[in-house]
N, C-alpha and C positions, 0 to 999 in steps of 0.2 A: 280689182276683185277682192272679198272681202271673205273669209275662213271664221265661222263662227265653231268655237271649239270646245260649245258647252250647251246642247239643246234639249230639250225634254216635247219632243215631238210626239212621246210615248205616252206623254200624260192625258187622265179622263178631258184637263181644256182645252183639245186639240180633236176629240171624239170627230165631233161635228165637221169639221171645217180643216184639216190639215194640209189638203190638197190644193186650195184656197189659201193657207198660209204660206206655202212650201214655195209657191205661186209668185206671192208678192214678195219674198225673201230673194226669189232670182230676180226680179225686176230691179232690188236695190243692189244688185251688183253681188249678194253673197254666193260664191261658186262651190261650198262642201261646207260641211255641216256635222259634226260627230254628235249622236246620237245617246243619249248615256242612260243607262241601262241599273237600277241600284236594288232590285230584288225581282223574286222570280218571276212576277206579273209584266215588270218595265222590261226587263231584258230580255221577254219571250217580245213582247210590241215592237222592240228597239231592232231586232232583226228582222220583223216583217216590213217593218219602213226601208232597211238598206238592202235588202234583198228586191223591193221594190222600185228603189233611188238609186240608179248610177255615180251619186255627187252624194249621197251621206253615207258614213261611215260609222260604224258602235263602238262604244265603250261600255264593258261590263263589268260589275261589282258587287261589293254588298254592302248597302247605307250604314255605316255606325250609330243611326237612330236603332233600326231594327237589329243590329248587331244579335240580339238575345235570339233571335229565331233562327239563324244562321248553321246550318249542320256540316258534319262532313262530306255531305252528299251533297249538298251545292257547293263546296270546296271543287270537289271532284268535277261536276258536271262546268263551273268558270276555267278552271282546267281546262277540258275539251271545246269549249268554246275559242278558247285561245288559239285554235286551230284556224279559225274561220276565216277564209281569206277578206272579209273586211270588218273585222274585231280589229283597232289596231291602239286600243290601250285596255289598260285594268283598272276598275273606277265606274263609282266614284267609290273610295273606300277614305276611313279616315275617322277623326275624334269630332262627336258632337257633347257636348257638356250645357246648351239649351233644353233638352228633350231630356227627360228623365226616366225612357222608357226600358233604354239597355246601360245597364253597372258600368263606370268607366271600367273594372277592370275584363268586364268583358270583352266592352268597344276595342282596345287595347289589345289581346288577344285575338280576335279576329280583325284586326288593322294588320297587326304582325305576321298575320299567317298568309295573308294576302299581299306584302311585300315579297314572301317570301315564294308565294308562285311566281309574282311578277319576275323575279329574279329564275326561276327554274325556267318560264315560257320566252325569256326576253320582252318583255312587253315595258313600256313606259305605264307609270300609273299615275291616275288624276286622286286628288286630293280633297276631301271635303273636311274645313277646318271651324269647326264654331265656336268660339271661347276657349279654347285650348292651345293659342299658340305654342307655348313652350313642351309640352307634351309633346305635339306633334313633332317639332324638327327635334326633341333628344331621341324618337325612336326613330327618326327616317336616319340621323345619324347613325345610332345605335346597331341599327338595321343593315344599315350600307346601304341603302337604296338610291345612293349615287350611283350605283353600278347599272342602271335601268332609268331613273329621273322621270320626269314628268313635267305634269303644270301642278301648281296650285291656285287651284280652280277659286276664282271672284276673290280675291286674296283681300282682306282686308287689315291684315297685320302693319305693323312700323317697319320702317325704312330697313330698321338692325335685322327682324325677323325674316325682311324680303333678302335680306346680304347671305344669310345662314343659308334659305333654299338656293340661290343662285349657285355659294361654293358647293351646293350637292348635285350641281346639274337638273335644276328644274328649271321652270319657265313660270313666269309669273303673270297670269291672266285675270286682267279687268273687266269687270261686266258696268251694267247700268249706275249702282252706285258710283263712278267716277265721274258720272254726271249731273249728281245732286250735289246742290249749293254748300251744303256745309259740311260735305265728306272731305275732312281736310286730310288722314291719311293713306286714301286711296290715292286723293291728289298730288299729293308728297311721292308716291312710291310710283304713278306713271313718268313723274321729272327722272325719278331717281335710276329707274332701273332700264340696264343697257340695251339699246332697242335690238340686237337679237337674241333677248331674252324676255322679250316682251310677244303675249299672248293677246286676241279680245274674245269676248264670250257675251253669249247674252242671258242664261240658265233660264230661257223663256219655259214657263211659263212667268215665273217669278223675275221680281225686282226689274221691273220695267225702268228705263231712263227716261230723265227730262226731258221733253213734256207729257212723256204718258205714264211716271208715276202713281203705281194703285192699280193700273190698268191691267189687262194680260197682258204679258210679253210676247214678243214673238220675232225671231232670228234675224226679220230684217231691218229693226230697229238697233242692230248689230252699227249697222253704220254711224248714227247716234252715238256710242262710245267709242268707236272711231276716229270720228271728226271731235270730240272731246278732248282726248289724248292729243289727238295730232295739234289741236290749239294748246295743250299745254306744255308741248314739246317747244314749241314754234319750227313748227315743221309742216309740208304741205299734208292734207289729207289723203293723195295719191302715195305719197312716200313711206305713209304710217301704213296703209292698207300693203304698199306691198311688202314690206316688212313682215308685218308679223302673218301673213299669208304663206310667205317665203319657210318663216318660223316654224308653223304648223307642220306645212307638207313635209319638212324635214324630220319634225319630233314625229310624226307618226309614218315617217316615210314612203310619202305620197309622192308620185311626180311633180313638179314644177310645170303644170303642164300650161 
């Protein structure tokens, strides 16, 4: 059984048809699903699917694209949600340096202040990282956000950067990219990193794997970078699934059920 630990089921390309996706996700074996939730529109949807789903679970945050919109009053209100008996991380929060909609010293500042609920609520946080590797792990250091850890979600950093998250007690989670042909350091860093420390995710709708690159994504195509990793482990595909299945329920502490 397969733990896809990065969905966007909350997105408008899932309006139509989610039910119909959610569907064919359990047929390919995936058994829970975190849900991730990255401004006030997604994390209001993000709780109507797991309130509705037995087997998906939320992650709530605030995108460091929109970081500039960001108040004290949705500080407050991810706060109270931390309560929720199935919220079981903080995220996606994190540096995007692509998008040039919010100031990095903003991004930064509302990165930081949401390590630091995570650290008040206990929660693990997921990480969203775009061209800022180094930023990100001197403030998760800086931070101490060891003291809480997470994933870094679709990680596509080098070997050294995935070394830095591990000594901080994170988990390093691959999506679809470890699937395409010339992702040579996504591929490096599934050899590299210890399988229980190793995550899969699919950030459906986005970056679908080979062969449906371009296409929508969608969480059961999770398998697909599953059976990718597990061929580049040379390990069987039942072994990698229960691995980092294992992995997940633990980092957000779920039954092993």
């Amino acid at each position: 059984m397969l733990f896809d630990t990065h969905v966007h089921l909350n997105a408008e390309q899932f309006n139509d048809d989610v039910e119909e996706v959610i569907a064919r996700a359990k047929d390919a074996g995936v058994e829970r699903m975190v849900v991730v939730g990255f401004d006030e529109k997604t994390i209001n949807r993000a709780l109507e699917l797991v309130e509705a789903y037995e087997f998906l679970y939320a992650a709530v945050g605030w995108h460091p694209v929109d970081a500039i919109d960001m108040t004290d009053k949705h500080l407050e209100w991810l706060e109270e949600l931390s309560a929720h008996p199935k919220v079981v991380a903080l995220g996606e929060m994190g540096l995007d340096y692509h998008w040039d909609k919010s100031p990095k010293d903003i991004q930064k500042e509302v990165f930081i202040k949401q390590i630091h609920l995570a650290k008040k609520v206990n929660l693990p946080i997921i990480i969203h990282n775009r061209e800022a590797d180094q930023d990100i792990v001197d403030i998760l250091e800086a931070e101490g956000a060891k003291d809480v850890g997470g994933i870094m979600h679709c990680f596509g950093g080098s070997v050294e950067i995935a070394d830095r998250c591990l000594a901080m007690n994170f988990y390093i989670s691959l999506g679809g990219p470890v699937t395409f042909k010339n992702a040579k350091r996504p591929k490096e860093v599934a050899k590299h990193v210890p399988i229980e420390k190793l995550l899969i995710e699919t950030d459906c709708p986005y970056l679908a794997p080979h062969p449906n690159r371009g296409k929508r994504n969608e969480p059961g195509y999770v398998k697909l970078v599953a059976e990718e990793i597990a061929d580049l482990r040379g390990i069987s595909y039942e072994e990698l699934a229960q691995h980092t299945t294992r992995n997940a329920n633990e980092l957000f502490r779920l039954t092993n059920e």
